[in-house]
C-alpha positions in Angstrom: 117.1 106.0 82.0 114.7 103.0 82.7 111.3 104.3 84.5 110.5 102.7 87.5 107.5 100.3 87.8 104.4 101.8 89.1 102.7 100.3 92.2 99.6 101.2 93.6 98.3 100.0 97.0 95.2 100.2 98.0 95.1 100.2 101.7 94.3 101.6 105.3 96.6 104.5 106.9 98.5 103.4 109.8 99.0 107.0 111.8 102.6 104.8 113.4 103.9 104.2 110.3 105.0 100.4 110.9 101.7 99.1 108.7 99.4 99.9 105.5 100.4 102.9 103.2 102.9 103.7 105.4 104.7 100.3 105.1 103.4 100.0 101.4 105.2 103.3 100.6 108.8 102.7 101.9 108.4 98.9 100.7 108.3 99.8 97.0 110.5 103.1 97.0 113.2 101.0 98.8 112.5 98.5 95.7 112.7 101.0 93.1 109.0 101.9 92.3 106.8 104.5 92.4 104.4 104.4 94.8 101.0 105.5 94.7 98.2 104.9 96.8 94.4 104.5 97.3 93.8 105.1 101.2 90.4 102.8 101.8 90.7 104.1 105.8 92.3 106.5 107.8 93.2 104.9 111.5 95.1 105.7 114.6 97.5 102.9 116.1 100.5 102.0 117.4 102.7 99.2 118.4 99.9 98.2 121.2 96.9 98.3 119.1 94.6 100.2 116.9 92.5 103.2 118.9 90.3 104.8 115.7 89.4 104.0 112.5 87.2 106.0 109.9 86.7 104.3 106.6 86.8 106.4 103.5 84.0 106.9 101.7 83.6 104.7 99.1 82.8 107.0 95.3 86.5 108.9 97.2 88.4 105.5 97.1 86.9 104.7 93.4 88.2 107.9 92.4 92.0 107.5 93.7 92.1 104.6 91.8 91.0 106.1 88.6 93.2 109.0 89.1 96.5 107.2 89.2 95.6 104.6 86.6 94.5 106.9 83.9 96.9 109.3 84.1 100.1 107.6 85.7 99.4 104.2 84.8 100.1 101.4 86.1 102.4 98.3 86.8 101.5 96.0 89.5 98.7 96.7 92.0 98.5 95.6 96.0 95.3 95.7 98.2 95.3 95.7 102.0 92.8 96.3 104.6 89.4 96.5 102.8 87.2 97.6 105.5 83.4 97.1 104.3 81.4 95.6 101.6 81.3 99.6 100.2 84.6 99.8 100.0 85.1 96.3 98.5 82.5 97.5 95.7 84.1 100.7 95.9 87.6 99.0 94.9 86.5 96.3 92.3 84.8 99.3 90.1 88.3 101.1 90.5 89.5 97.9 89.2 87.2 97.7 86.2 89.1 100.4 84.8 92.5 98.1 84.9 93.7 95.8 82.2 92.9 92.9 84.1 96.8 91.5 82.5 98.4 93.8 85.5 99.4 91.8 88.4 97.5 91.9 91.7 98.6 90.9 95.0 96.1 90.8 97.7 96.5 90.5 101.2 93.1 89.4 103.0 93.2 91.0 106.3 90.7 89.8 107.9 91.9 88.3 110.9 94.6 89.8 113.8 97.1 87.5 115.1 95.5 87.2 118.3 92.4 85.7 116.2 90.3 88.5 116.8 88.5 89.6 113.2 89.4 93.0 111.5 86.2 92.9 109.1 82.8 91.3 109.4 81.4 88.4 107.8 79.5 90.8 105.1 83.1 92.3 104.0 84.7 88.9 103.9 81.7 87.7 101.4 82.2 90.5 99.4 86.0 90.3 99.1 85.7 86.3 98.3 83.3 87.2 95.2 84.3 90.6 94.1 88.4 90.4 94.7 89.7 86.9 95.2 88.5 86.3 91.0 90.6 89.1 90.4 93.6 88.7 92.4 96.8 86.9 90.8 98.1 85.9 94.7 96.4 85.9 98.0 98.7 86.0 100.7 96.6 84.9 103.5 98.2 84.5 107.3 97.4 81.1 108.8 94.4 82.7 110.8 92.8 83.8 107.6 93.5 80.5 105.8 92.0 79.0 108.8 88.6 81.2 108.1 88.6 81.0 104.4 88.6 76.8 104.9 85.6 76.9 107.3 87.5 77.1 110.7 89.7 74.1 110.6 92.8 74.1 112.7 95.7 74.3 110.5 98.4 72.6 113.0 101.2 71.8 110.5 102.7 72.8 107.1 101.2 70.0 105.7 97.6 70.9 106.8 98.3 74.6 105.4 99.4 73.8 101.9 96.5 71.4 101.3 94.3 74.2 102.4 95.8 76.5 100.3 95.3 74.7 97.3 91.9 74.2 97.7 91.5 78.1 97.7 94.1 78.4 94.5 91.4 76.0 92.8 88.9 77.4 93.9 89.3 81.0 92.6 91.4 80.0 89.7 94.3 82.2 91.1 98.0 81.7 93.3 98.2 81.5 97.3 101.1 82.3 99.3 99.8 80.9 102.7 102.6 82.0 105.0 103.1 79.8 107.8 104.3 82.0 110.8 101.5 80.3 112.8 102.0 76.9 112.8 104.0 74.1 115.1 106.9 74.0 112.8 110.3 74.1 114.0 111.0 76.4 111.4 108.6 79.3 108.9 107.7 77.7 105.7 105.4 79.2 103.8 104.3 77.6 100.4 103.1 79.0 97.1 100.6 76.9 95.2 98.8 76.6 92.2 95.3 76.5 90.8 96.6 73.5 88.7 98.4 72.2 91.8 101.7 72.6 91.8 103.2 73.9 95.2 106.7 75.2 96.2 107.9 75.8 99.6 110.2 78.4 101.1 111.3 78.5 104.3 113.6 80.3 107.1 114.7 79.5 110.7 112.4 81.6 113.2 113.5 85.1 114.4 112.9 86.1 118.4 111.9 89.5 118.2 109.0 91.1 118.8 108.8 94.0 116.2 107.0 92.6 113.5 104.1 95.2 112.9 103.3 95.0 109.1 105.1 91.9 108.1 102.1 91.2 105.7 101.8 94.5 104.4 105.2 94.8 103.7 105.8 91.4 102.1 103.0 91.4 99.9 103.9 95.3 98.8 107.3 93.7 97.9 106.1 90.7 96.0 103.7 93.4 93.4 107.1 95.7 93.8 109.2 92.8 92.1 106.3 91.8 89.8 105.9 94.8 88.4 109.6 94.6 87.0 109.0 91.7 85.4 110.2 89.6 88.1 108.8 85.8 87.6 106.1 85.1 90.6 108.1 82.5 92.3 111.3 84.6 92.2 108.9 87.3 93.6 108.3 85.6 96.3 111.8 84.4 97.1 112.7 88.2 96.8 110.0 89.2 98.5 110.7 87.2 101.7 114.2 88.4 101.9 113.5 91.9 101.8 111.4 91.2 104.8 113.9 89.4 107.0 116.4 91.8 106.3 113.8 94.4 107.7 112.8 92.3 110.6 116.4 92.3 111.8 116.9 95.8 111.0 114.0 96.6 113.2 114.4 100.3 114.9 113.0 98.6 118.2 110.1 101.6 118.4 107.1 101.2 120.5 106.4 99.6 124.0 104.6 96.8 121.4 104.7 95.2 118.1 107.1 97.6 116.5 108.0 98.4 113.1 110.3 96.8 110.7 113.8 98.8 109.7 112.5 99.5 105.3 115.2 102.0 105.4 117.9 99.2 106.1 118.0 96.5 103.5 120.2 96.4 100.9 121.3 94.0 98.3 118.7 91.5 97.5 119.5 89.1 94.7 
């Protein structure tokens, strides 16, 4: 009997279940891996917004890391919400313990739809030089692409990939700038390269409102998929579908944002 892959995310606690470890946990079971985890914060939210959060402390989140990769291994890694520059440090010396060949998919939350930031300006510095190096794919929203390219309005798809690939050459890695944001008639996000080749993928829109963790779930599928061998591009392409089917399967929970429907995707391909 094949073993499953084994995916670790590193990420906050959503107390709704919609988002972080929560999301990350159903994402890859549903995918056939093992999850494990490395909780960075423990928060309480909802569909209407986030009312606590206590970050872990930061020797406790080196630890978790440790624990899993030495004695369960591991297969394909995903970080979330990184809430401090401890933490950051805290992470990347987890990291030093992992063959730097495993795949790593991290998701810079940084900034909230609304525009509002998550993290300060001394956590973003230290994730830019401590995790971006590291990182095989960033899968930044169009808010944080907007930061990480020194504020510039990011109208069109056209704006947004070019941005991207500055990033992609800039840390030597892959970017999955996802393109819910923009004008466009429809979502296209686009993967590109540090050596610049780009690839777009793209769906029609979908009216709903229940879209909490979206971009914790998508990038927990893409190092789900990796992590069986799956090619990044193909990753991707999977990725995204798991996530549609989930936005339409949404349970329609919450007076909010609510969560996706994990339980109710079958039959990707």
């Amino acid at each position: 009997m094949k073993k499953p892959p084994r995916i670790l995310a590193i990420a906050g606690s959503d107390s709704s279940g919609g988002a972080g470890i929560q999301a990350d946990i159903k994402t890859v079971t549903m995918l056939g891996g093992y999850a494990m985890t490395a909780i960075t914060a423990v928060t309480a939210q909802n569909s209407v917004g986030v009312q606590a959060i206590v970050p872990i402390s930061a020797d406790v989140v080196t630890q978790q890391i440790i624990s899993c990769v030495s004695d369960i291994g591991v297969d394909a890694i995903k970080i979330g919400m990184v809430h401090d520059p401890d933490i950051i440090a805290a992470v990347a010396a987890g990291l030093a313990e992992v063959d730097p060949k495993i795949p790593l998919v991290l998701d810079p939350v940084m900034i909230a739809t609304s525009g509002a930031a998550l993290i300060g300006p001394d956590a973003i510095a230290a994730m830019r030089e401590t995790l971006f190096p590291r990182a095989g794919l960033l899968t930044p929203n169009l808010p944080e692409l907007e930061h990480l390219s020194g504020g510039e309005a990011l109208e069109d798809t056209a704006k947004m990939e070019a941005a991207a690939q500055a990033i992609a050459s800039q840390y030597n890695t892959n970017v999955l700038a996802k393109g819910g944001h923009t004008d466009d008639a429809r979502i296209i996000d686009v993967l590109t390269r540090a050596n610049g080749a780009a690839e777009r993928f793209e769906h029609a829109r979908i009216d709903t409102q229940h879209t909490h963790g979206t971009g914790c779930t998508l990038s927990s599928a893409i190092a789900t998929f990796l992590g069986h061998g799956v090619p990044l591009p193909h990753a991707v392409k999977l990725g995204r579908q798991f996530v549609l089917q989930a936005i339409k399967a949404a349970p329609e929970f919450g007076a909010g944002s609510g969560p996706l429907g994990h339980h109710a995707v079958r039959g990707l391909d």
